[in-house]
SELOMAR-618601 format. One record per residue (C-alpha): residue in three letters; x, y, z; residue number from 1. Coordinates in nm, 4 decimals, decimal comma. Each point is the difference from the previous one (the first is absolute). Last residue first. Example, Ala and Ser with C-alpha at 12.3 -4.5 7.8 and 13.67 -1.06 7.14 Angstrom:
residues 2
DRENLO   res         xx         yy         zz     n
DRENLO   SER     1,3670    -0,1060     0,7140     2
DRENLO   ALA    -0,1370    -0,3440     0,0660     1
end
This chain:
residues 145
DRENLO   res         xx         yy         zz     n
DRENLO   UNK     1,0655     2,0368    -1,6287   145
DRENLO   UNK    -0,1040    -0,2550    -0,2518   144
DRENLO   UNK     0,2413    -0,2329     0,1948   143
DRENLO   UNK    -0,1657     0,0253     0,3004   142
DRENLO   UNK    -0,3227    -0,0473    -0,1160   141
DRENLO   UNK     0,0890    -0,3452    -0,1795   140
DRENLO   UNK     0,1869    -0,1373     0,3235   139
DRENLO   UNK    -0,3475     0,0606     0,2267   138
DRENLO   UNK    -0,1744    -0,1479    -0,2953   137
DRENLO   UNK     0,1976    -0,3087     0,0245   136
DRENLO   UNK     0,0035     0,0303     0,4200   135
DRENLO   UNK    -0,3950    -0,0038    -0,0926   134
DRENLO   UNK    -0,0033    -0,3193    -0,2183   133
DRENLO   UNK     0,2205    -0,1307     0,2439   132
DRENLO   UNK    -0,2383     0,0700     0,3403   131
DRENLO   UNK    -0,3215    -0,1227    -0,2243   130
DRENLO   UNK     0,1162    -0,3252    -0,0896   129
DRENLO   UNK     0,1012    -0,0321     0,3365   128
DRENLO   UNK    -0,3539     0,1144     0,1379   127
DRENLO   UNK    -0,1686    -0,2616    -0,2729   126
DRENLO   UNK     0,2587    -0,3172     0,1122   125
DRENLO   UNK    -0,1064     0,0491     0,3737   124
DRENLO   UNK    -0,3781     0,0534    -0,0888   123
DRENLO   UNK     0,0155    -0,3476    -0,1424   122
DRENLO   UNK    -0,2788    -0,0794    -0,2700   121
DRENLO   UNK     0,2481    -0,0955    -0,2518   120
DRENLO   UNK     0,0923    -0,2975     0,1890   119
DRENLO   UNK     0,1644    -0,1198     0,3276   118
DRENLO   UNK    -0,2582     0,1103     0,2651   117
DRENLO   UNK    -0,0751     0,2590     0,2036   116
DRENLO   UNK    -0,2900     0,1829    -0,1539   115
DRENLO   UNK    -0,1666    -0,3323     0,0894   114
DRENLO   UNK     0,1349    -0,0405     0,3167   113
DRENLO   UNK    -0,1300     0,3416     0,1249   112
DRENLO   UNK    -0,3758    -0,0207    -0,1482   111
DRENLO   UNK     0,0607    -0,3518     0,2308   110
DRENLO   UNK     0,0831     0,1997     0,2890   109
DRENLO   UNK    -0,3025     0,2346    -0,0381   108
DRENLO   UNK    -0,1074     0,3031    -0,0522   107
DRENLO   UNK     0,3293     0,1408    -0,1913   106
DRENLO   UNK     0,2064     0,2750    -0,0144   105
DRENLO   UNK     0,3572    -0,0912    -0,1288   104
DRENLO   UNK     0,3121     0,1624    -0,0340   103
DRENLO   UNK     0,1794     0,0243    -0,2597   102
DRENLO   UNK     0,0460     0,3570    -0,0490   101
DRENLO   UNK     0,3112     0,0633    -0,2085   100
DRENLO   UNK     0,2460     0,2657     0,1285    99
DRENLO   UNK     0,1443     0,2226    -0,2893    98
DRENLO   UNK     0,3197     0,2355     0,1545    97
DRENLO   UNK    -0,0057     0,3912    -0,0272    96
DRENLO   UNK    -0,0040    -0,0409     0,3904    95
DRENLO   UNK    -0,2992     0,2222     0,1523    94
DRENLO   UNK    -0,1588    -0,1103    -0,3140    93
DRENLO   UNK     0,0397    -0,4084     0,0743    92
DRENLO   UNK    -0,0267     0,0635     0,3708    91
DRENLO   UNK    -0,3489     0,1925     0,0141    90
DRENLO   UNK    -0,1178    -0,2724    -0,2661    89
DRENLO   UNK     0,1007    -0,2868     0,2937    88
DRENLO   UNK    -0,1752     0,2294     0,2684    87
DRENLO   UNK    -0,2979     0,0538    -0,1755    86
DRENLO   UNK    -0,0442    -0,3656    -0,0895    85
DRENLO   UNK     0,1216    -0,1721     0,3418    84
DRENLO   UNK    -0,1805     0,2801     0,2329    83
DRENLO   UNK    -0,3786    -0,0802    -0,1922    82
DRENLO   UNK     0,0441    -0,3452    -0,0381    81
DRENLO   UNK     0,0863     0,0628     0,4231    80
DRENLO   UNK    -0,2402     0,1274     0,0917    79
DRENLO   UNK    -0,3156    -0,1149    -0,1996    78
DRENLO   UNK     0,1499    -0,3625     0,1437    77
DRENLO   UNK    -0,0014     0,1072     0,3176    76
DRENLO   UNK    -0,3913     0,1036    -0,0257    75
DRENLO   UNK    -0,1160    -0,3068     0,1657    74
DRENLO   UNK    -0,1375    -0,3657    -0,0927    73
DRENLO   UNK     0,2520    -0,0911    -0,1805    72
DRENLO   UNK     0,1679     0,1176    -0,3794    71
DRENLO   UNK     0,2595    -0,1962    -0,1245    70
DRENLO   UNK     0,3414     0,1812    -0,0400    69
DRENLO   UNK     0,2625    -0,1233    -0,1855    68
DRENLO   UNK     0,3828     0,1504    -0,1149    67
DRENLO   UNK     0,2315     0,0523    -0,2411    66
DRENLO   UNK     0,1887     0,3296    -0,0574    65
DRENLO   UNK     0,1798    -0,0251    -0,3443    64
DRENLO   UNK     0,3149     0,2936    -0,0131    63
DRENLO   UNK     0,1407     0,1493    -0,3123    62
DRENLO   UNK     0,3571     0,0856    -0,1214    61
DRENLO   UNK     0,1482    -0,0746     0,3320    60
DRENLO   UNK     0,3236     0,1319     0,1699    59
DRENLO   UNK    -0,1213     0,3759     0,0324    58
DRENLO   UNK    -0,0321    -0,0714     0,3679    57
DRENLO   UNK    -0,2762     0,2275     0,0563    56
DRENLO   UNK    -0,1939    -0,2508    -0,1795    55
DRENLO   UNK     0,0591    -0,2683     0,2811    54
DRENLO   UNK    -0,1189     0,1910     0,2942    53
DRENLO   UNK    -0,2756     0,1168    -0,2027    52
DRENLO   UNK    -0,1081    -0,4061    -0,0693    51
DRENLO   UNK     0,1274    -0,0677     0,3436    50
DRENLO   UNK    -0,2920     0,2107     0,1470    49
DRENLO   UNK    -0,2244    -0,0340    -0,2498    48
DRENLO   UNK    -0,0314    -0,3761     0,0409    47
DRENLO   UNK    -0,0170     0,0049     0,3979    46
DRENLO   UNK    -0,3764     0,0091    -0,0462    45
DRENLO   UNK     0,0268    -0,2892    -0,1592    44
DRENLO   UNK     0,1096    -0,1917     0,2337    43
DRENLO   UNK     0,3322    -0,1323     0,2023    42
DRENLO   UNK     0,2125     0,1499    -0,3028    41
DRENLO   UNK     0,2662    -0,2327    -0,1705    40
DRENLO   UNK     0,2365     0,1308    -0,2659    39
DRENLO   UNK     0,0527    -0,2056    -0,3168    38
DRENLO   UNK     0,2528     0,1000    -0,2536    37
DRENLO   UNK     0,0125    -0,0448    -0,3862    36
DRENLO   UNK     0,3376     0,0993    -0,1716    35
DRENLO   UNK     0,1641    -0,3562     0,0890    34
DRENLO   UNK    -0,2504    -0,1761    -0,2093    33
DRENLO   UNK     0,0500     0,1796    -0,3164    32
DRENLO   UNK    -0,3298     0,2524    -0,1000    31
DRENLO   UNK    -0,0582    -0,1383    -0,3852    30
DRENLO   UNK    -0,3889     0,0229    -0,0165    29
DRENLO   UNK    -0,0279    -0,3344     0,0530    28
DRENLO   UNK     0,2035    -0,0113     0,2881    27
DRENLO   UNK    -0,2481     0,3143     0,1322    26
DRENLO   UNK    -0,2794    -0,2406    -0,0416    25
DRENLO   UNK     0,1086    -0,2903     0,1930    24
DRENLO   UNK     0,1206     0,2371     0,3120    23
DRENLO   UNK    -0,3293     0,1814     0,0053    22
DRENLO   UNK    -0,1853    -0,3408    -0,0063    21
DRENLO   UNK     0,1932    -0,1399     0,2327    20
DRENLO   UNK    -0,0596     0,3504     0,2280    19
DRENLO   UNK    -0,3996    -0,0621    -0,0329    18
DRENLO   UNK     0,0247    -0,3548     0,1347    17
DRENLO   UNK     0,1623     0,0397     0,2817    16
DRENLO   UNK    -0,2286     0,3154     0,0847    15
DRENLO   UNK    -0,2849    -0,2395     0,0080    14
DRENLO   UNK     0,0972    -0,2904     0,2500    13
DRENLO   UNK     0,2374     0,3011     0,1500    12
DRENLO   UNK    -0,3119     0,1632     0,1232    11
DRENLO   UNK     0,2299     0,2580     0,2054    10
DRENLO   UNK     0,3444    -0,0640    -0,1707     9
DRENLO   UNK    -0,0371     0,3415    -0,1512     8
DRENLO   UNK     0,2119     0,0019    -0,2816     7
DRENLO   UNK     0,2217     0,3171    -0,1576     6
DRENLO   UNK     0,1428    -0,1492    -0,3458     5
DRENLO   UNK     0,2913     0,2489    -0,0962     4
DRENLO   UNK     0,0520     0,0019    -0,3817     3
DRENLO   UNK     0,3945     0,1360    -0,1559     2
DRENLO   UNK     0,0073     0,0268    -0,3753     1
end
């Protein structure tokens, strides 16, 4: 099994975090080192963009986007949640390919750090968990076919 980790590096303090956690967990689930690979995005906005550009590849058996926005004081945020979700499921079924959504929404940069953070509450470890439990589905469905 092949993963792709897409990673904003805007709020890196957070993001940081969430991909250590992705990389921990899919170790423990028995993904090899050298079949894990990190692509940086400026934001995650970007996410979607590589994440479809990457699909279309056929070179990954599931994609994790991971990402942070924390809301401000105008509707940017609304934006681009909004952009980053649809446009990261719009890749996984325009592809065939599962793309994880690990990216978060929070209020505040300490809701951030906290969902951030080595432990089971890491939204980076849940959105890899999630990407191979789907490529293992994915692989099931295609050979009941």
């Amino acid at each position: 099994m092949r993963i792709g980790l897409v990673v904003s590096e805007y709020h890196a303090f957070v993001t940081s975090g969430l991909e250590e956690g992705a990389r921990a967990s899919l170790l423990d689930a028995g993904i090899e080192a050298e079949h894990i690979e990190r692509f940086a995005v400026p934001g995650a906005y970007e996410l979607a963009q590589a994440a479809a550009q990457l699909a279309a590849t056929g070179r990954f058996s599931a994609l994790v986007c991971l990402g942070c926005l924390i809301r401000g004081e105008t509707p940017h945020f609304d934006y681009i949640a909004k952009a980053a979700a649809q446009g990261i499921m719009r890749a996984s079924q325009d592809h065939g390919v599962p793309i994880a959504f690990g990216v978060l929404t929070t209020n505040t940069a300490d809701e951030a750090v906290a969902r951030s953070v080595a432990g089971p509450a890491n939204k980076g470890r849940e959105a890899a968990l999630a990407a191979v439990a789907m490529a293992r589905l994915y692989g099931l469905i295609a050979g009941a076919s």
